[in-house]
N, C-alpha and C positions, 0 to 999 in steps of 0.2 A: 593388584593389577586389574584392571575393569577387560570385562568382555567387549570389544570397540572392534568394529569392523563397517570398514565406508558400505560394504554390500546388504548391511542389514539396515541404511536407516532409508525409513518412508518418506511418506508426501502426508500421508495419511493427520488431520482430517482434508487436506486439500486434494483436489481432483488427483486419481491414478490411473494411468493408463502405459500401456507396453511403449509409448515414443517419450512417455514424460518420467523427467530423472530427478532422484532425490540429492544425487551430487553427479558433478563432472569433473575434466579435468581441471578445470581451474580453480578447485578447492583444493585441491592435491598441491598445485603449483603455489598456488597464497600461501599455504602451512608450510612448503618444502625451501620459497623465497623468504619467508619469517622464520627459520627454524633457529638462527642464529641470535635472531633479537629476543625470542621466546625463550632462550635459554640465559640469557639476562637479566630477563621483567623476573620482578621480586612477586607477591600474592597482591592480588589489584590491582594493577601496572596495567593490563590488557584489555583492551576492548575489542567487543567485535560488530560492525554495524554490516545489516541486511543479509546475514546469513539466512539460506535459504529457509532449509528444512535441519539444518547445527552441523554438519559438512564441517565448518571450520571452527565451530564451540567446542565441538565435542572431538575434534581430532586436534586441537590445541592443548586440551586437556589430556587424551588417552595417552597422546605420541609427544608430547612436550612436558606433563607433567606442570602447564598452567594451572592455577587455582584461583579464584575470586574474580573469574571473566566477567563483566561488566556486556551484557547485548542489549543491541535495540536493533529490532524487525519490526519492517514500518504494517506487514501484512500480518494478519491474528491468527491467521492456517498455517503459516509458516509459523509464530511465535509456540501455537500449541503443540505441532507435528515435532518441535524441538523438546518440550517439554517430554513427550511419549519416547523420543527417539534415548533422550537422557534418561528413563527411565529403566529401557531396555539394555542398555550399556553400564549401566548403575553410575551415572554420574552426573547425576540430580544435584548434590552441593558443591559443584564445579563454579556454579552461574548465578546470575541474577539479571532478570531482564527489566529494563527502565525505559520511561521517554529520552527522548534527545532532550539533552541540557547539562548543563553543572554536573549534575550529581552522577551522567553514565561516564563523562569526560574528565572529571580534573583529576589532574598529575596521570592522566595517560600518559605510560612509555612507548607502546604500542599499539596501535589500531589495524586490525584485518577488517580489509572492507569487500564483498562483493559487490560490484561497481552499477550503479541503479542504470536504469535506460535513459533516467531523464537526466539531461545538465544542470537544470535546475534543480533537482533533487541533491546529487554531487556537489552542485556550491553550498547549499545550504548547508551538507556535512563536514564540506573543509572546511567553511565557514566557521563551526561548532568548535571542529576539532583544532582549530588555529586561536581560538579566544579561551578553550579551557584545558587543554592539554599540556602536560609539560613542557617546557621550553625544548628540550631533547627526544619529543616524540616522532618515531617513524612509522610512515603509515605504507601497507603494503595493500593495493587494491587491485585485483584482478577481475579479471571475464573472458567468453572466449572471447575473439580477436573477432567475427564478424558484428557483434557486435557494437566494438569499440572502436573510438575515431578520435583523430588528434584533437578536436576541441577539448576533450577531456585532460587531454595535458595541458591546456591554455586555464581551463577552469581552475585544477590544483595549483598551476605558477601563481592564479591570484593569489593565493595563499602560503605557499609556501616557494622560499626562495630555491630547494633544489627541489629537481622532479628527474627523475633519471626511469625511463623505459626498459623491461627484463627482454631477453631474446624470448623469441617463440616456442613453446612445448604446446607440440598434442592440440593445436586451435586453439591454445590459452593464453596470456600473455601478461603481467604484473605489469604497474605505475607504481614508484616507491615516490614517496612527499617526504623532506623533513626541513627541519629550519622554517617554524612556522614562521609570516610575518609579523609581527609586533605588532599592537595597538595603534601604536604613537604614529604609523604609517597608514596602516589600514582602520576603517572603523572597528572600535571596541563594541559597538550597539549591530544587533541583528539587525538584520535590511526585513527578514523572514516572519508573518507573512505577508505576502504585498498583496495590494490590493489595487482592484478597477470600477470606476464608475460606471454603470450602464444606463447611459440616460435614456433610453428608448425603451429600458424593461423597469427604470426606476428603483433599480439594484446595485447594491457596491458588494460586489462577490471578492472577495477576501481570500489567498492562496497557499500553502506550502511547499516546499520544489517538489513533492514527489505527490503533488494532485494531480487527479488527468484535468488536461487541457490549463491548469497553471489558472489564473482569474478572468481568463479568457470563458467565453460561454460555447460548449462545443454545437455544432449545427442541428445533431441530433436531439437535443435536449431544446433548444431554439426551437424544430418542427413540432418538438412535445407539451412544448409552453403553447402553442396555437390552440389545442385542446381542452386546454386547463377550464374551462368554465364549462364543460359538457363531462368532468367526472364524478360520478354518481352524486349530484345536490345534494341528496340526503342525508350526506356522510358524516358522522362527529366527529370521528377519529379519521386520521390516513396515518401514512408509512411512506414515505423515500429513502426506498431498497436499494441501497450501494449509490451514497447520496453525493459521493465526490465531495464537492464543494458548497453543497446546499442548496444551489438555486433552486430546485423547484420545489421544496421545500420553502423556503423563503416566500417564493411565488405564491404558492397555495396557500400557506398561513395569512398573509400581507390580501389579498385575496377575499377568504372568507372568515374573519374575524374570530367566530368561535370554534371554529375547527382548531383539535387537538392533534401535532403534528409533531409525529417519529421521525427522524432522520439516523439512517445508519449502514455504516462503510467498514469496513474489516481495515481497513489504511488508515493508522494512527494520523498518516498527514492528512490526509481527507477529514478525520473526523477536528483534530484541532482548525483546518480551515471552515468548514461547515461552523461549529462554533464561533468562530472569528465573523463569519459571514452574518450569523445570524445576531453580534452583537452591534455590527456595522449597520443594519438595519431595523436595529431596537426589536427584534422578534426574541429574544433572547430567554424569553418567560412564557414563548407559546410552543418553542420546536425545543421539541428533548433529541438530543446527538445522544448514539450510543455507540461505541465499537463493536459490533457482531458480524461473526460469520454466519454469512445469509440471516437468517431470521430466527435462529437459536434462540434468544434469550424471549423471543414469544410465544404465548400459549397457542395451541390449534383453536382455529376457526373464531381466530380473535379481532381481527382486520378488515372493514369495513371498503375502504379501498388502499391501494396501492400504486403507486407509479417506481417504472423500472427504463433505465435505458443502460441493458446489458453492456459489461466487456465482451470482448473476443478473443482476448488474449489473455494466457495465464504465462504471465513472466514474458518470455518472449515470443514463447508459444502462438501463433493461432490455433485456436481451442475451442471448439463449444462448449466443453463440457462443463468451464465456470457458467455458462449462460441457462446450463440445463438445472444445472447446482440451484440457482438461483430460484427458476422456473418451479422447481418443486416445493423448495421451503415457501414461495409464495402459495402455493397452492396448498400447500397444510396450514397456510396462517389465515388464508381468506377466508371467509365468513362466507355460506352459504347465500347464493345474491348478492356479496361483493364483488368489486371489480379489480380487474390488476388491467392499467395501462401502460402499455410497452409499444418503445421503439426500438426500430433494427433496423441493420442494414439488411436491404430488400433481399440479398444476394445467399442471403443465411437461411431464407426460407423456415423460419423458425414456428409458421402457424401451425404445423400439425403436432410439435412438441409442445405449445403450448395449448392447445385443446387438450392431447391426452393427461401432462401433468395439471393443470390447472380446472380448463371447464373450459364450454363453447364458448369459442373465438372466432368475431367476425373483426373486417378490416378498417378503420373508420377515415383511413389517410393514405396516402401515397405519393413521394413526387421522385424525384429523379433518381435518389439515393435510398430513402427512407421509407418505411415501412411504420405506419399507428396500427397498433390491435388492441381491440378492451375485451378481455376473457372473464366470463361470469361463474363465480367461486361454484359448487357443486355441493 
């Protein structure tokens, strides 16, 4: 019997703080609304998509006696805080975490999902989960209840013929899906990921449902492309730190020819669309996509410049404290006389955390919403 207790698992590597939680109640409720199907599933049968921090990996396992759970978490702080939390509970050969495809899906009997924020992220997954699941899979997907709204039940009807709504516990509330729809009705081929032409930036930015702003270009990244030809000339290398979907990565490569250009996003969806993006544009041999949290996987003082245009939000959180997260590992990665170019929202007042973590920051934009600062590495 494994040590498991919901009160010991972290957030840890991702932000912690006294209002941010490693589980709620609607992981309770997801395991307590599945406990019937879990005692069914044979070893493999279970998958679990977008578990936070293993909330429901690892309480499917302790309190159910699941084996051979199949995860996929679309963010890399959650994937690893899972890894540490399995590690402490000793139930590390419970799991195996994969992309979304074939191999985390077929002949699922069961799927726990924690229910994403985006609808498009949600169709992509029932989408998945109705093309490689077993005919007989039920999917139980919770959240609390302020977050969630009846399109969500319009999204899983595309896919599955029954969708039946749980009564309300504690702010939390389950959608159970089963009777996925059949090929022969729906398309057997992914729609995922779509993509838009942007004739005005000369860009076909490429999407997954769970990128921010989807292939749409967000406004703040738009203010930040105004700059692009005033960051540091000199530069051989750059970095697009939590690159979403690539644009300005794209931008900057498409841009200056021989510049050597990182792109990287801890959002497996983000990083498959940046890819996609960057193959839709033939840059495909100039921008390397990596999956990292923050800027881990490089050396100090290795990054000649950088462009960021922070989150504000962690999960549903407004948060700074991903935006500070981010603010630092730029600042260990910049190069002395590098730059880091950031946009924010003005209201965040972010220049005095970005001088102390990084180096002097002056203002070089401003219009109604948006705030440009370029900070000079130390």
């Amino acid at each position: 019997m494994s040590d498991f207790s919901f009160d010991r698992l972290r957030r840890f590597p991702d932000v912690e703080a006294d209002n941010l939680f490693a589980v709620d109640a609607s992981d309770r409720l997801i395991l307590d609304e599945a406990a019937g199907a879990l005692a069914e599933a044979g070893a493999g049968e279970v998958v679990v998509l977008e578990d936070r921090y293993g909330a429901l990996t690892l309480g499917a396992a302790a309190l159910h006696a699941v084996r051979g759970i199949r995860v996929h978490q679309d963010v890399l702080s959650g994937e690893s805080a899972l890894v540490r939390n399995a590690i402490d509970a000793g139930l590390s050969d419970t799991y195996r975490s994969l992309d979304v495809g074939e191999e985390l899906l077929a002949n699922a009997r069961v799927v726990l999902v924690q229910l994403p924020r985006s609808l498009a992220a949600l169709d992509e997954i029932a989408d998945a989960i109705r093309r490689y699941a077993a005919p007989d899979v039920v999917v139980i997907a919770g959240g609390r209840i302020k977050h969630m709204t009846s399109a969500m039940n319009e999204v899983l009807g595309r896919h599955f013929a029954q969708v039946h709504v749980s009564p309300a516990r504690q702010k939390s509330r389950v959608i159970k899906a089963a009777s996925p729809i059949p090929s022969a009705v729906q398309s057997a081929v992914s729609i995922w990921p779509q993509s838009v032409v942007h004739g005005d930036l000369g860009l076909t930015v490429c999407a997954h449902g769970a990128a921010f702003a989807g292939a749409t270009i967000d406004i703040g990244t738009r203010y930040l492309l105004e700059y692009l030809d005033r960051m540091k000339p000199d530069a051989r290398s750059a970095i697009d730190l939590g690159c979403g979907t690539g644009v300005l990565a794209a931008a900057l490569a498409r841009s200056r020819p021989t510049l050597r250009v990182t792109a990287t996003d801890q959002s497996a969806a983000a990083v498959a669309s940046a890819r996609a993006t960057m193959a839709a544009n033939s840059l495909g041999d100039r921008v390397t996509v990596l999956r990292d949290d923050a800027l881990q996987s490089q050396p100090d003082a290795s990054a000649e410049l950088i462009m960021l245009n922070p989150p504000f939000h962690i999960g549903s959180s407004v948060h700074a404290g991903i935006a500070l997260k981010l603010f630092e590992d730029a600042g260990r990665v910049l190069q002395q006389g590098g730059e880091l170019w950031t946009v924010w929202n003005t209201h965040l007042g972010y220049r005095p955390a970005l001088t102390r973590l990084v180096g002097p920051t002056r203002q070089i934009g401003r219009n109604a919403k948006f705030t440009v600062t370029v900070s000079t590495g130390r």
